[in-house]
N, C-alpha and C positions, 0 to 999 in steps of 0.2 A: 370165681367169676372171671376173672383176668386170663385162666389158664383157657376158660370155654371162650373168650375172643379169639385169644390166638389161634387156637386149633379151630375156629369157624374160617381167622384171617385166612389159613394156612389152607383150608377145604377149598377155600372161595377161590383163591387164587390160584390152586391146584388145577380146580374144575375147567376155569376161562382157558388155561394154557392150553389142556387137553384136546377141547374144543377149537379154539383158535391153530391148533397143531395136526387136527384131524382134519381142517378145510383144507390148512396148507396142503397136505400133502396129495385130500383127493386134487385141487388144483394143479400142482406138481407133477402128477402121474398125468393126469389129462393133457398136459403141455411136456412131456417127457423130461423134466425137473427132477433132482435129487430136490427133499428141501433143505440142503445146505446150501445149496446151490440158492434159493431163493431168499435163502436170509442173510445170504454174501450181497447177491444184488438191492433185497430192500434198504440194507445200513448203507449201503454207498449213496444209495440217493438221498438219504438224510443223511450223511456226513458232512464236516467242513475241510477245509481243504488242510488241516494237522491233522485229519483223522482219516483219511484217505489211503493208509498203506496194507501193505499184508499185514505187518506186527498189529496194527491196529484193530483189522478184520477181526485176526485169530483172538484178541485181549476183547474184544466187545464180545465174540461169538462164544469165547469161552473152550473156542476147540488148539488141535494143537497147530501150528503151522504148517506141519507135513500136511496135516488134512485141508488146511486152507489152502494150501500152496497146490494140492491137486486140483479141490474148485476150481481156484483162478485160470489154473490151466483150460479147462473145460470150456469154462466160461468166456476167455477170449478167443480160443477155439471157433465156439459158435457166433461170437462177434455181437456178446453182450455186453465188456466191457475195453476196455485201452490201457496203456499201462504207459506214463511217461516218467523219463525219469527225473528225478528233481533238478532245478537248476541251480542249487547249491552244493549237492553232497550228491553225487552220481551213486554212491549207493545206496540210497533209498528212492523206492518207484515210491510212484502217485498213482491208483487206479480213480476212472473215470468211468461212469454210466453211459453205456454209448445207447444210441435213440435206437435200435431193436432190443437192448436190455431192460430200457422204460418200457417199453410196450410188453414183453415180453412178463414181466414184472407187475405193469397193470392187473395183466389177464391172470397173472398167479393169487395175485389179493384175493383176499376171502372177505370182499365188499359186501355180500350178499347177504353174509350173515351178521355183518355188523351194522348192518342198515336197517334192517328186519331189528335187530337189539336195541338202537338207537327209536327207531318209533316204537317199541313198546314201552322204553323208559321214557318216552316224551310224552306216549297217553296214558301214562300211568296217574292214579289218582295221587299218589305220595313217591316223586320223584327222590334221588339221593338227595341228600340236603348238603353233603359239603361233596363236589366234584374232585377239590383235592386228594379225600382221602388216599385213592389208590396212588399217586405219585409220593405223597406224606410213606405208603407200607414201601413202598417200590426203593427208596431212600435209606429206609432203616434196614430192608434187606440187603441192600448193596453194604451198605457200612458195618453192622454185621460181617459178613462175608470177606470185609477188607477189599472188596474190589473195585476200579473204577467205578465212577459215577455215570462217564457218558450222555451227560446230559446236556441240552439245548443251551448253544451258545449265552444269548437272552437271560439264564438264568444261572448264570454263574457269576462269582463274587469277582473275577476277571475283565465281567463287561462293564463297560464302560459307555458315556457320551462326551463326547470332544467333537468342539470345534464342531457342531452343528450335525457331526455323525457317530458311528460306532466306532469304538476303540476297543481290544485285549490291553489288560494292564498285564500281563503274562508275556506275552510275548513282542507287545509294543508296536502294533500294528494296527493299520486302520481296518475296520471290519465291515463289509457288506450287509444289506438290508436281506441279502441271502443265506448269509453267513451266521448273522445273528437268529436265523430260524433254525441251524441246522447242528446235530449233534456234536459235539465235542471230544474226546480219549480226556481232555489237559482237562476238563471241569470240574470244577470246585463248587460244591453246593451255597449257597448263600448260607 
């Protein structure tokens, strides 16, 4: 019984990617997008500002940096993203979502289909009963795999509240209302 979860986990989760990777790309093609291109700019706009670099991209994306490193080119090229350099360690850039990347990026979403998803699980007669589960599979896959977690500030064993706001215990910094929404490279699962 155990082995028929996982190979259902493992269908399930197979299926959504496919799905979700077939929108992107017609969207993609319709806006003249690689989709690597589009999954460079969707993690920038959910990153926080540790997570923000090439090494980071290519460690969340999975690809190698030569292949990131051409994105990025592209991409500022076309004048989706920025690129500053840090004002600590000059070498390491920062890349920044510039506002025709957000847009650009909007129109790339496969909203369509996820919204159409979302009202058939709202009128359904027997909704999921624990919403968690797929972050719960999403966790055990990543630790499995040994890899980053990249997960929302907010829920990392680093965040904190001080002094009336958000704190990293990692890096000892105060943290934004923005920052505490937005992905992380340094997260540590609670």
């Amino acid at each position: 019984m155990q082995f028929m979860q996982q190979t259902d986990i493992y269908e399930l989760i197979e299926c959504m990617t496919t799905l979700i990777r077939s929108e992107e790309r017609k969207k993609c093609t319709e806006l003249g997008l690689q989709p690597v291109h589009f999954q460079v700019l969707n993690y920038l706009s959910r990153c926080n500002k540790y997570s923000n670099t090439p090494a980071a991209v290519a460690n969340y994306l999975g690809m190698t940096r030569g292949t990131v490193s051409q994105s990025l080119i592209i991409l500022e090229k076309k004048g989706y993203i920025g690129k500053t350099p840090d004002a600590n360690d000059k070498r390491v850039v920062h890349l920044q979502l510039l506002p025709d990347g957000a847009e650009i990026l909007k129109q790339a979403r496969p909203s369509d289909l996820f919204h159409s998803a979302t009202s058939i699980l709202r009128s359904s007669d027997s909704p999921p009963s624990d919403a968690n589960v797929f972050q719960q599979a999403l966790t055990a896959l990543q630790k499995t795999n040994h890899s980053q977690s990249f997960g929302v500030c907010k829920t990392c064993r680093n965040f904190s509240e001080k002094d009336g706001g958000f704190f990293c215990q990692l890096t000892q910094e105060k943290l934004s209302t923005d920052d505490s929404e937005q992905i992380c490279q340094e997260h540590n699962p609670v």
